[in-house]
C-alpha positions as CSV (number, residue, x, y, z in Angstrom):
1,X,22.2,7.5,-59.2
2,X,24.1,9.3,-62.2
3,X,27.1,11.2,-62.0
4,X,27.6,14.4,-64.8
5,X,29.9,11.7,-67.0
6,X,26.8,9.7,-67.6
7,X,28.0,6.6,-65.2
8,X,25.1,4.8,-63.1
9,X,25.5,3.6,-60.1
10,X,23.6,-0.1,-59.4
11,X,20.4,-0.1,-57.4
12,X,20.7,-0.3,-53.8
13,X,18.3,-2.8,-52.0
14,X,14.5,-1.4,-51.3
15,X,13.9,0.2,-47.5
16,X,10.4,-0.4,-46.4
17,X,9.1,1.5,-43.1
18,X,6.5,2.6,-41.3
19,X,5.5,6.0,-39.9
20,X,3.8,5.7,-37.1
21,X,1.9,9.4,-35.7
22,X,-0.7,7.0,-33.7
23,X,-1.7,8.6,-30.2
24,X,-1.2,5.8,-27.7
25,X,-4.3,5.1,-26.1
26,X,-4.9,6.1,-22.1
27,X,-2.9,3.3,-19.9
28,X,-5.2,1.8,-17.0
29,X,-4.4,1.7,-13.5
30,X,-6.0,-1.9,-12.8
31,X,-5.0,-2.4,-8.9
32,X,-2.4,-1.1,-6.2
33,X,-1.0,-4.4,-4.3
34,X,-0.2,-4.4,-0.2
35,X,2.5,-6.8,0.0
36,X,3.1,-6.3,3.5
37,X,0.4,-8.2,5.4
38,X,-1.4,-7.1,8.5
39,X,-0.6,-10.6,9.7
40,X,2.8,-12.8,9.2
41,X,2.6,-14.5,6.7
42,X,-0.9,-13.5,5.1
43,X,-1.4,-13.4,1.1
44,X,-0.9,-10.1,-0.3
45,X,-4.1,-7.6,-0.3
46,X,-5.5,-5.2,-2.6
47,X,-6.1,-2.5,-2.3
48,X,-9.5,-0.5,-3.2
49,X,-9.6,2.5,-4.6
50,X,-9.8,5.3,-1.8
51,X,-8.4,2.0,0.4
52,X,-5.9,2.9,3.0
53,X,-2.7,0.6,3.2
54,X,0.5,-0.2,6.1
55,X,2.4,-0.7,2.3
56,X,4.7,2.1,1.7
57,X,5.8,0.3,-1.6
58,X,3.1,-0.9,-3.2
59,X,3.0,-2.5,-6.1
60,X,1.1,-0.7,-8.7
61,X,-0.4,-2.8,-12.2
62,X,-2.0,-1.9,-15.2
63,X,-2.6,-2.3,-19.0
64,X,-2.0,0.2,-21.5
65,X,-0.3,0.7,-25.2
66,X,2.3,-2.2,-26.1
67,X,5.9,-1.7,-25.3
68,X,5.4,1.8,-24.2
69,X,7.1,3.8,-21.0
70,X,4.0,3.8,-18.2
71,X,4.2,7.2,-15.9
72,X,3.0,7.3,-12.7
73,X,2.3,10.4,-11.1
74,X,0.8,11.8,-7.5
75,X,-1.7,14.1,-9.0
76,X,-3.0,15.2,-12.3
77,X,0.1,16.3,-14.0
78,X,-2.0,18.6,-16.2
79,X,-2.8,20.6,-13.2
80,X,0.7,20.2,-11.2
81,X,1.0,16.5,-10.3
82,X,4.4,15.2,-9.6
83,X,5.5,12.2,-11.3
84,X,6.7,9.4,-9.0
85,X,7.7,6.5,-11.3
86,X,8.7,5.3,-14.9
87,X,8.4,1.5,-16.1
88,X,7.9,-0.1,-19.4
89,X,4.6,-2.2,-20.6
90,X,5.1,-5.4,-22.4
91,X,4.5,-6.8,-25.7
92,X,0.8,-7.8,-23.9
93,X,0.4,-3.6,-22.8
94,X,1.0,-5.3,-19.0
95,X,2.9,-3.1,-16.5
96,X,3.6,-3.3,-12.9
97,X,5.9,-1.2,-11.1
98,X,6.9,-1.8,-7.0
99,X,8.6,1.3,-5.5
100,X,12.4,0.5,-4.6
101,X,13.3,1.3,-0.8
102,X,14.7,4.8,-2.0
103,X,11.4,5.4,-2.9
104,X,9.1,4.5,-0.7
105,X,5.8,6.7,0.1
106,X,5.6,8.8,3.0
107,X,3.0,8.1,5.2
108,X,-0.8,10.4,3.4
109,X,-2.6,10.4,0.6
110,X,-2.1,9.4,-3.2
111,X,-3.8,10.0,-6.3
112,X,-2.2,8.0,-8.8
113,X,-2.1,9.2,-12.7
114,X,-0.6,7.4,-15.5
115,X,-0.3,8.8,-18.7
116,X,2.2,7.0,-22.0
117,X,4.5,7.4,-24.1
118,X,4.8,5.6,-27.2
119,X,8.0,4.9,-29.6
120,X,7.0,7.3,-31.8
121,X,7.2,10.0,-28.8
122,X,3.9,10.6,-29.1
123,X,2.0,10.6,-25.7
124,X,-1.5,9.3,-24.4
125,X,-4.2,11.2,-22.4
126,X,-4.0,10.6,-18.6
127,X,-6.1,8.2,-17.3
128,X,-6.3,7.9,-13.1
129,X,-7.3,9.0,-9.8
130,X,-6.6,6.0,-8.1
131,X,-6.3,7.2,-4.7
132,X,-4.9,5.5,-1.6
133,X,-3.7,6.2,1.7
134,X,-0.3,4.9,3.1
135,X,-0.3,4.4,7.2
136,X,2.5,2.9,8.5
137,X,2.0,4.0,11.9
138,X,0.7,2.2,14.9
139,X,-1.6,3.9,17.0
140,X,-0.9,4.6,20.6
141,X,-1.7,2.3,23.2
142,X,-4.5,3.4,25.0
143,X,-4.2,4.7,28.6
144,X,-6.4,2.6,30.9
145,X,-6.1,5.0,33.3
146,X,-5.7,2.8,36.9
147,X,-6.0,-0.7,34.7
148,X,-9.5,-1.2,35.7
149,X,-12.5,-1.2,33.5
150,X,-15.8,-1.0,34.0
151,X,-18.9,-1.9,32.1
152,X,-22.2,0.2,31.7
């Protein structure tokens, strides 16, 4: 720099940077995880797409863009979905996210979306359904009637 008497100023160090405009590429919703066995002590389940679950806080995993925020929505949120949670990939593009107990489903049905959002704001296309039911009621017993049971 140079100042009207003529004086110039030393050179400051270089600044290098990058600009990055990149679209993030779709996230993927790999698997939804029932960690609540039907039976004590039984290994945790998943659970298939259109699967039906006794979860209310499943654990949801996926892969997507590096070190981005993962958003998980009930519904397309291009047509009105409402987003249900907000977690962070890793270094790897790995993300999981298990509801806390404030927000656990409500017994029904779920489409989950999952769209990204990058560093540089930009965002990805959604990628999803991946649709499960949550049922975490028993069923009635049934009535026998007089307790006998006959066989025809």
């Amino acid at each position: 720099v140079v100042d009207k008497a003529g004086n110039e100023s030393n050179e400051t160090t270089s600044l290098n940077f990058d600009i990055d405009t990149a679209t993030p590429g779709a996230p993927s919703i790999v698997s939804v995880i029932d960690d609540v066995p039907a039976v004590a002590g039984g290994p945790d389940e998943t659970i298939a797409h259109e699967g039906i679950t006794n979860d209310n806080r499943p654990t949801i995993t996926g892969t997507g863009p590096k070190n981005a925020t993962i958003r998980i929505y009930d519904g397309d949120p291009a047509n009105g979905g409402t987003k249900l949670f907000e977690t962070t990939s890793d270094g790897q593009g790995n993300w999981s996210y298990t509801p806390t107990a404030a927000q656990e489903l409500a017994d029904g049905d779920y489409n989950f979306y999952a769209d990204a959002k990058a560093a540089n704001g930009q965002e990805s296309p959604v990628t999803g359904p991946y649709t499960i039911t949550v049922d975490t009621v028993a069923p009635e017993k049934p009535d026998l009637g007089n307790g006998t049971l006959s066989a025809t």
